[in-house]
RODO-2510 file (C-alpha; in nm, 4 decimals, decimal comma):
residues 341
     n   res          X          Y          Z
     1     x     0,0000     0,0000     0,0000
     2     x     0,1564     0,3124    -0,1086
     3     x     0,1181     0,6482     0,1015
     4     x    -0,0640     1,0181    -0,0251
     5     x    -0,2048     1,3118     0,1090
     6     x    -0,4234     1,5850     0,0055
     7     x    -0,2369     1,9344    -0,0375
     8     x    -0,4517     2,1468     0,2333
     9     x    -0,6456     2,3530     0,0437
    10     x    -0,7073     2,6494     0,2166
    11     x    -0,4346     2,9131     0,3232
    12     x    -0,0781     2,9660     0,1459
    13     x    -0,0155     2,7591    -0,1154
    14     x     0,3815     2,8186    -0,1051
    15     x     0,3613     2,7473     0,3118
    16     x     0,1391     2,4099     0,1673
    17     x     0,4428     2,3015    -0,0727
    18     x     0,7084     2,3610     0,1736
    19     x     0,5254     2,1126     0,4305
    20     x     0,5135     1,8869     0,0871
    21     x     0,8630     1,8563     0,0600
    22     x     0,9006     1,7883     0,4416
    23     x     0,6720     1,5319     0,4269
    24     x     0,8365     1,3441     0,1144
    25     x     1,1491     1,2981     0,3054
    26     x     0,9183     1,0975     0,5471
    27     x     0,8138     0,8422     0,3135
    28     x     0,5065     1,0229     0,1557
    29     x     0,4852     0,8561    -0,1878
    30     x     0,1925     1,1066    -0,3412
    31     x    -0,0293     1,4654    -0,3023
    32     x    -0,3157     1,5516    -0,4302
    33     x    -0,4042     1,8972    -0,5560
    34     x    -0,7307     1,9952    -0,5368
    35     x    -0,9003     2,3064    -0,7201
    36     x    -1,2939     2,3451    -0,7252
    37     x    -1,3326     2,7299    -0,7220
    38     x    -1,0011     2,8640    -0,5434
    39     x    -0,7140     2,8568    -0,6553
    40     x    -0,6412     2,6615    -1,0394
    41     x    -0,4430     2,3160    -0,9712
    42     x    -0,2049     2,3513    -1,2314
    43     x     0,0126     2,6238    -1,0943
    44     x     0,0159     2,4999    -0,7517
    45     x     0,1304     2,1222    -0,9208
    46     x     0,3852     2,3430    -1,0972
    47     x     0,5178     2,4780    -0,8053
    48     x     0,5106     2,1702    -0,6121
    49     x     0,7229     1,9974    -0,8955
    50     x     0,9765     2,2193    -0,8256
    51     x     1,0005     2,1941    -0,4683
    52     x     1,0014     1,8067    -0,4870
    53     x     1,2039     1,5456    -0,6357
    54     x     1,0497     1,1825    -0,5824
    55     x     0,6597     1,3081    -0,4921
    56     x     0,4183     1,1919    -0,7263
    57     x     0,2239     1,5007    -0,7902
    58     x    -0,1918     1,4354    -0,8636
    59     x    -0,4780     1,6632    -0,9807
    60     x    -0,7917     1,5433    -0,7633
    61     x    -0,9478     1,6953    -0,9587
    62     x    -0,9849     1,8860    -1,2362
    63     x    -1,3591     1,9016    -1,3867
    64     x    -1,4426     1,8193    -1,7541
    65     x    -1,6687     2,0749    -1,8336
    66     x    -1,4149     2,4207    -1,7971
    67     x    -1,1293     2,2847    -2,0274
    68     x    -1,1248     2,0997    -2,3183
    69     x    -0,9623     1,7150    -2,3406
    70     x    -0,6529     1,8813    -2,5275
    71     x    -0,6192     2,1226    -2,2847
    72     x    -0,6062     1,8393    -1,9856
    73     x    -0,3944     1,6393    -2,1750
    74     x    -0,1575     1,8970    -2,2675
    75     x    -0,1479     1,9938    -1,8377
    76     x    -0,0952     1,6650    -1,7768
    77     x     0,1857     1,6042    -2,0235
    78     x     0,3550     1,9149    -1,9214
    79     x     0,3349     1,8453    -1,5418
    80     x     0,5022     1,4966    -1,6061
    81     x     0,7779     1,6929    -1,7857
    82     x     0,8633     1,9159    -1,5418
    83     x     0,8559     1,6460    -1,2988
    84     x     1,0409     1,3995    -1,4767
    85     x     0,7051     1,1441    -1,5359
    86     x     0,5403     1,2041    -1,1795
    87     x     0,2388     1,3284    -1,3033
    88     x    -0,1164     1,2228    -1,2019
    89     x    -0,3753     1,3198    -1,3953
    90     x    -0,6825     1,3162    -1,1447
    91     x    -1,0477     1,3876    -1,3571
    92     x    -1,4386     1,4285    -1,2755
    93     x    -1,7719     1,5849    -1,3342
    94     x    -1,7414     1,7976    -0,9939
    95     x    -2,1135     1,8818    -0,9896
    96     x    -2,3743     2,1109    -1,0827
    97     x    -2,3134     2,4290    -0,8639
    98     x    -1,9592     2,4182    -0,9663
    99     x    -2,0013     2,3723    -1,3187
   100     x    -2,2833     2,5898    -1,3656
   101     x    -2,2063     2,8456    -1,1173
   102     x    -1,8945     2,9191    -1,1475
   103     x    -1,7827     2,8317    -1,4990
   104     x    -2,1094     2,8916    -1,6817
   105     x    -2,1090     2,5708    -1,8602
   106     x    -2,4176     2,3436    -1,8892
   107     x    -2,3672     2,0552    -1,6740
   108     x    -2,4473     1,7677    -1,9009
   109     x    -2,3176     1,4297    -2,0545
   110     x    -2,0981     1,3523    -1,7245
   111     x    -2,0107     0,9752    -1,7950
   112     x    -1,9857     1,0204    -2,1760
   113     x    -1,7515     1,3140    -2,1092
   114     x    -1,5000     1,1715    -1,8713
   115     x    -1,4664     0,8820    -2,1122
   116     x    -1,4091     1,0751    -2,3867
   117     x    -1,1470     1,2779    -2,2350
   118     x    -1,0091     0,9869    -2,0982
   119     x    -0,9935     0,8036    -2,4939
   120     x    -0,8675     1,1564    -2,6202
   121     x    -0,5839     1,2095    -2,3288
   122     x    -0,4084     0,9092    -2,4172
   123     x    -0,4393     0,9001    -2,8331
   124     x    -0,2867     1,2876    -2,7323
   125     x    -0,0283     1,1308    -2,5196
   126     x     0,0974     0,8602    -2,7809
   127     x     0,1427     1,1863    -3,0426
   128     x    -0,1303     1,0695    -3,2749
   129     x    -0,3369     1,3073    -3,5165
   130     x    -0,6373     1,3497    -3,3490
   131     x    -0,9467     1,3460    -3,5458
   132     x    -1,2790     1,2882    -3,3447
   133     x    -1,6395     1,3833    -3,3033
   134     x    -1,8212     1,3327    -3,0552
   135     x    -1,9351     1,5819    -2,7255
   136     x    -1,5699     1,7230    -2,8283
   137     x    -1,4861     1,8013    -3,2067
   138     x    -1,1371     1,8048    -3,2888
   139     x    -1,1167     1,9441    -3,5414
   140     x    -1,4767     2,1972    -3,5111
   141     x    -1,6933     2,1133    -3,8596
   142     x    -1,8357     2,3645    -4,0901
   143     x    -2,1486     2,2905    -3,9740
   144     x    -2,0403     2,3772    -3,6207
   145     x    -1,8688     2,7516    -3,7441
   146     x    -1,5401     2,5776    -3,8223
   147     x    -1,3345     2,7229    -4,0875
   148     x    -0,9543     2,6752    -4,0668
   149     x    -0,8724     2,3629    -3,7674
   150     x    -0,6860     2,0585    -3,9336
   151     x    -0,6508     1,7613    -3,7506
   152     x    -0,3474     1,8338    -3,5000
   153     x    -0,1016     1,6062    -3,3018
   154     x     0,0255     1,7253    -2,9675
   155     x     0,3389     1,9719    -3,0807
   156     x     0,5967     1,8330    -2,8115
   157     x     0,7119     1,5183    -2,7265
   158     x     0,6202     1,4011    -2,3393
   159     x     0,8206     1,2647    -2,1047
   160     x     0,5563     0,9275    -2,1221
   161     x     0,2758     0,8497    -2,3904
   162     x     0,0940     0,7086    -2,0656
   163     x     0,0128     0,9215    -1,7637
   164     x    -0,2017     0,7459    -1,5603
   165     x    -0,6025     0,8958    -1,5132
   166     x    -0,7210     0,8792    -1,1925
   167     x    -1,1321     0,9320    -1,1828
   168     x    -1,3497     1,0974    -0,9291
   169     x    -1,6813     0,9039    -0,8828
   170     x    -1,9540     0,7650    -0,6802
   171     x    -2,2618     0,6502    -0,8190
   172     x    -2,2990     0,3103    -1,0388
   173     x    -2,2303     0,4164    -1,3424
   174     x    -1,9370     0,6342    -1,2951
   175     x    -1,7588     0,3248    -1,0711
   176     x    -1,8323     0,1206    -1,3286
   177     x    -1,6695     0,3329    -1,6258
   178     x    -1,4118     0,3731    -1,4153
   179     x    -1,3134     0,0218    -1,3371
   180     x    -1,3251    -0,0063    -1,6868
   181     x    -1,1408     0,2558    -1,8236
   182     x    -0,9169     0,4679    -1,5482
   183     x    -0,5407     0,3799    -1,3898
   184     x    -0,7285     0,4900    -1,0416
   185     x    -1,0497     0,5743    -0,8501
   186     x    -1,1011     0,8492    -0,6163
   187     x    -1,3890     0,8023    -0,4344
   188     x    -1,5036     1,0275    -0,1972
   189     x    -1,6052     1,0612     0,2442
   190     x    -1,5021     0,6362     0,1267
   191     x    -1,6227     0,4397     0,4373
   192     x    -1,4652     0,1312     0,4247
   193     x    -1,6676    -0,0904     0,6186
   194     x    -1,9767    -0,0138     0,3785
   195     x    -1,7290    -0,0201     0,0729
   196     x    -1,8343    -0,3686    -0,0749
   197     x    -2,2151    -0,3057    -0,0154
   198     x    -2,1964     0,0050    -0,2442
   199     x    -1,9483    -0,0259    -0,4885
   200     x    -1,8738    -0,4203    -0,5287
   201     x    -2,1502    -0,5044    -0,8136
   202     x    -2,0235    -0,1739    -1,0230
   203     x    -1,6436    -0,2529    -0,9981
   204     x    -1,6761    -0,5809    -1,0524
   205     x    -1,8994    -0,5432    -1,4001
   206     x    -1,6410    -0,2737    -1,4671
   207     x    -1,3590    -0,5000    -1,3852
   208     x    -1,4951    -0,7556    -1,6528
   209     x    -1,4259    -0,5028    -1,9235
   210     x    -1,0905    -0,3682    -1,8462
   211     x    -0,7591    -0,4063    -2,0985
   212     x    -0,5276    -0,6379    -1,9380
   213     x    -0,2844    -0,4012    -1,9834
   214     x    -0,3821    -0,1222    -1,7759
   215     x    -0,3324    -0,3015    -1,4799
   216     x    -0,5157    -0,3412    -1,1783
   217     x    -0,7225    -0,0647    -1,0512
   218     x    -0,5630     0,1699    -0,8081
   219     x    -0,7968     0,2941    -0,5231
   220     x    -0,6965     0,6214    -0,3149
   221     x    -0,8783     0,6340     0,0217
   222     x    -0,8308     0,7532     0,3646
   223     x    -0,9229     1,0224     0,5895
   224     x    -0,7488     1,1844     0,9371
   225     x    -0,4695     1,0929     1,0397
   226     x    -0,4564     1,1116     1,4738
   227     x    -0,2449     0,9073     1,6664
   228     x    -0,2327     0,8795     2,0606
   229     x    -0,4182     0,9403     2,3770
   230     x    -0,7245     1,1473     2,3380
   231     x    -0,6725     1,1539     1,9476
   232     x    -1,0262     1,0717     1,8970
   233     x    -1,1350     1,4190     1,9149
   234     x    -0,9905     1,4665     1,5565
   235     x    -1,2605     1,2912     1,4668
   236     x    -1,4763     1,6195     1,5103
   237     x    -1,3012     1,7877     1,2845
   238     x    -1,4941     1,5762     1,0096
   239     x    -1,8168     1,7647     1,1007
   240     x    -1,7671     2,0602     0,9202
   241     x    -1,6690     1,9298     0,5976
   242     x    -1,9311     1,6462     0,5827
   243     x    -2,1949     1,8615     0,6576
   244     x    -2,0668     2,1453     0,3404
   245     x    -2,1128     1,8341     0,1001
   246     x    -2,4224     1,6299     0,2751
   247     x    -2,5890     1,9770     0,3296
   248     x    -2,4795     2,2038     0,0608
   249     x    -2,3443     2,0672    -0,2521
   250     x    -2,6010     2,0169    -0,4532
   251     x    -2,9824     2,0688    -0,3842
   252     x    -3,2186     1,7925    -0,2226
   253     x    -3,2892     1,5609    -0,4949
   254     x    -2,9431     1,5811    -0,6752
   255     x    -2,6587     1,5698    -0,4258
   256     x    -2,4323     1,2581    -0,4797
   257     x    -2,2554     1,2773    -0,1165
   258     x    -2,6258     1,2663     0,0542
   259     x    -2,7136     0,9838    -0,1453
   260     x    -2,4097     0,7823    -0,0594
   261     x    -2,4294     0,8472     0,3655
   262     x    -2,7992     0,7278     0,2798
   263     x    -2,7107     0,4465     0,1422
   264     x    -2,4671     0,3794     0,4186
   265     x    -2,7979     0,3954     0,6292
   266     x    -2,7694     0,7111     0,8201
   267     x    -3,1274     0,8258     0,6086
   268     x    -3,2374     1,0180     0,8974
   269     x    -2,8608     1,1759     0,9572
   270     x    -2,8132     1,2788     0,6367
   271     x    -3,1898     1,4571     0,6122
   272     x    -3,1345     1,6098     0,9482
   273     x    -2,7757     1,7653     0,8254
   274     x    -2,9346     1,8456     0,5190
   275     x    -3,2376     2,0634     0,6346
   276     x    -3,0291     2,2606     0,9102
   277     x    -2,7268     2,3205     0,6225
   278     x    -3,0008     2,4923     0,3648
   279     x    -3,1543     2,6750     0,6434
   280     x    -2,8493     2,8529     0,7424
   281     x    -2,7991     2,6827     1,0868
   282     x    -2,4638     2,5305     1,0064
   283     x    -2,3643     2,4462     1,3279
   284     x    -2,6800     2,2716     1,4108
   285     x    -2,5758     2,0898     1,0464
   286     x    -2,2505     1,9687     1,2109
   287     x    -2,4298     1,8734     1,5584
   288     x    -2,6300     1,6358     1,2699
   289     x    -2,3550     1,4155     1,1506
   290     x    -2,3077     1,0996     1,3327
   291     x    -2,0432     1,0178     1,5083
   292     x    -2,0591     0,6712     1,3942
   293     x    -1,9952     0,8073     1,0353
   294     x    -1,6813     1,0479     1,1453
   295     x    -1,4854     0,7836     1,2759
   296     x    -1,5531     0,5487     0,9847
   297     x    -1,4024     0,7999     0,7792
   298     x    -1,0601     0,8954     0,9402
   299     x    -0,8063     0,7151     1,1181
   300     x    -0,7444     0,8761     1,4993
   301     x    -0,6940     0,7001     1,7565
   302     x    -0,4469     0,4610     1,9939
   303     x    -0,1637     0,3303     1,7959
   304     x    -0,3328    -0,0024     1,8090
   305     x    -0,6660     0,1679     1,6926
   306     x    -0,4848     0,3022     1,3837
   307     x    -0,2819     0,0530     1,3186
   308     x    -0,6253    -0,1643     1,2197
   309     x    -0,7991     0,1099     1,0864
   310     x    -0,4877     0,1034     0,8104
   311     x    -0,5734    -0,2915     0,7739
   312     x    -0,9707    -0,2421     0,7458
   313     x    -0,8828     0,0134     0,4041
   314     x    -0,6345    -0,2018     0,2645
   315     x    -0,8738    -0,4612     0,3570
   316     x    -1,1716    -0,2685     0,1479
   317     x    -0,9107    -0,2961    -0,1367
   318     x    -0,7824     0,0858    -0,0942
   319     x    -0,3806     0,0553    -0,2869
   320     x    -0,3330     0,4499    -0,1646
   321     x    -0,3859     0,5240     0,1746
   322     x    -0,4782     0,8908     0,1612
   323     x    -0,4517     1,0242     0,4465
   324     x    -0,4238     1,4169     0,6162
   325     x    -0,2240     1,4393     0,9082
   326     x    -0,3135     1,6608     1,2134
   327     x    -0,1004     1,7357     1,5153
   328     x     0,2212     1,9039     1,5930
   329     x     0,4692     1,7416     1,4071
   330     x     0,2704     1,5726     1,0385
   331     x     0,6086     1,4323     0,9148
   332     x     0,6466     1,1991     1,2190
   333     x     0,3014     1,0604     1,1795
   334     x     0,3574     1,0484     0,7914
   335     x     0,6791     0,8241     0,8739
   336     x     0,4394     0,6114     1,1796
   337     x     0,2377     0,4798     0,9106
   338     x     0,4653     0,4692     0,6120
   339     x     0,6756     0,1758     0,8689
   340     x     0,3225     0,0490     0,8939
   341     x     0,2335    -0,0300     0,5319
***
């Protein structure tokens, strides 16, 4: 099981990459970058690729709707050259509010979109002359207002004609395209006691359709990182951010993170977190979230605690512990575990 973490998302970015570094000479294998509507993930990878030197350096994730397949491919493949081919190229639908709120595109096609940048990213990769119609024209048609695009290969050479695709998802269909198609998965708030009851059936079918040669699916999973005497409270921290996606991304009757802490049977929870988040009362949102469901999604705790919490994800079939480290000193805990895996 290898070792990642998210890059924390909120505060200085440059302050965020210099903990990076720290933590790669402590064993951390991988970091995630994430961007919904702050600050773009690209730059921030950039920078991070030149203030590490073995770090595997992920997008998780950049949304298919505000830039083209050509231009992902083309981040992607420049990331991997600056970093010498440690690129991650991490990929999803985000959701509605983001999509439509923020970069005024129609939120539509989800599934056929991530495959098809998926398909395009790699015929980019391997330098071939792209020619395609589908959701994405490359080249745009006369009937579309097209007038001078050719068919066009990617100009420079990268550093690998693979990069592997990691793709965000959580209902059905998306797991299923992804077990099919992607390097990775990043699921998301991934219990993994309640793993195999939601997702088995989809990866499976997915599984059945998969090239050989891509490999077997990578999973990235984890949640706080605590560890000691009274480390359990860290568990409260989850509160805030469960309640933001179970409460307020994404309206009652089309929120994907509701649906899945339904579906892990907390029905009442969820509705209860749900109707205090849209009212305003966020804190009576937080009060809401079990606390049954917050420790099911991080790892605080005794050492002995943590130690099995590592073995239930890697268990659940997790290959990337993901994990966010809080306490004094993150690189010692980052190094803990890493002797763990």
């Amino acid at each position: 099981m290898e070792l990642s973490t998210p890059l924390q998302y909120v505060g200085d970015p440059r302050k965020a990459a210099d903990e990076a570094a720290v933590l790669e000479s402590a064993g951390l294998d991988a970091i995630w970058v994430a961007e919904a509507y702050g600050f773009d993930s690209p730059t921030v990878m950039g920078y991070l690729a030149a203030r590490t030197e073995r770090l595997r350096i992920g997008s998780a994730v950049l949304n298919v709707y505000s830039r083209t397949p050509a231009l992902l491919a083309q981040t992607a493949a420049g990331l991997d050259a600056l970093t010498g081919g440690r690129a991650m190229l991490g990929i999803g639908a985000s959701g509605p509010q983001v999509v439509e709120g923020w970069h005024g595109r129609r939120y539509d096609k989800p599934l056929g979109r991530t495959r098809e940048t998926i398909h395009l990213a790699r015929r980019i990769w391997r330098r071939e002359v792209i020619e395609h119609h589908g959701i994405t024209d490359m080249p745009l048609p006369a009937e579309k207002g097209g007038t001078l695009g050719k068919p066009l290969k990617l100009l420079t050479r990268p550093v690998r004609d693979t990069i592997p695709v990691y793709v965000a998802a959580l209902g059905p269909a998306n797991v299923r395209m992804t077990a099919e198609l992607a390097d990775g998965w990043l699921p998301f708030l991934y219990a993994p006691e309640h793993a195999a009851k939601i997702w088995h059936g989809p990866l499976t079918e997915g599984t059945a359709r998969r090239d050989a040669a891509l490999g077997p699916l990578s999973v990235v999973a984890g949640g706080l990182l605590a560890v000691g005497d009274g480390a359990e409270a860290v568990r409260d921290l989850m509160r805030p951010m469960i309640a933001l996606y179970v409460g307020g991304m994404g309206a009652p009757g089309r929120n994907f993170y509701y649906d899945l802490v339904c579906q892990y049977g907390y029905e009442a929870e969820a509705a209860a977190v749900q109707e205090h988040y849209l009212a305003g009362r966020k804190r009576e949102a937080e009060s809401a979230v079990p606390a049954e469901l917050c420790e099911l999604l991080c790892l605080a705790g005794p050492e002995g605690y943590v130690r099995d919490r590592v073995e239930v994800f890697r268990e659940a079939g997790v290959t990337m512990l993901n994990v966010t480290p809080v306490g004094p000193d993150p690189a010692r805990l980052v190094e803990q575990v890493r002797n763990w895996l």
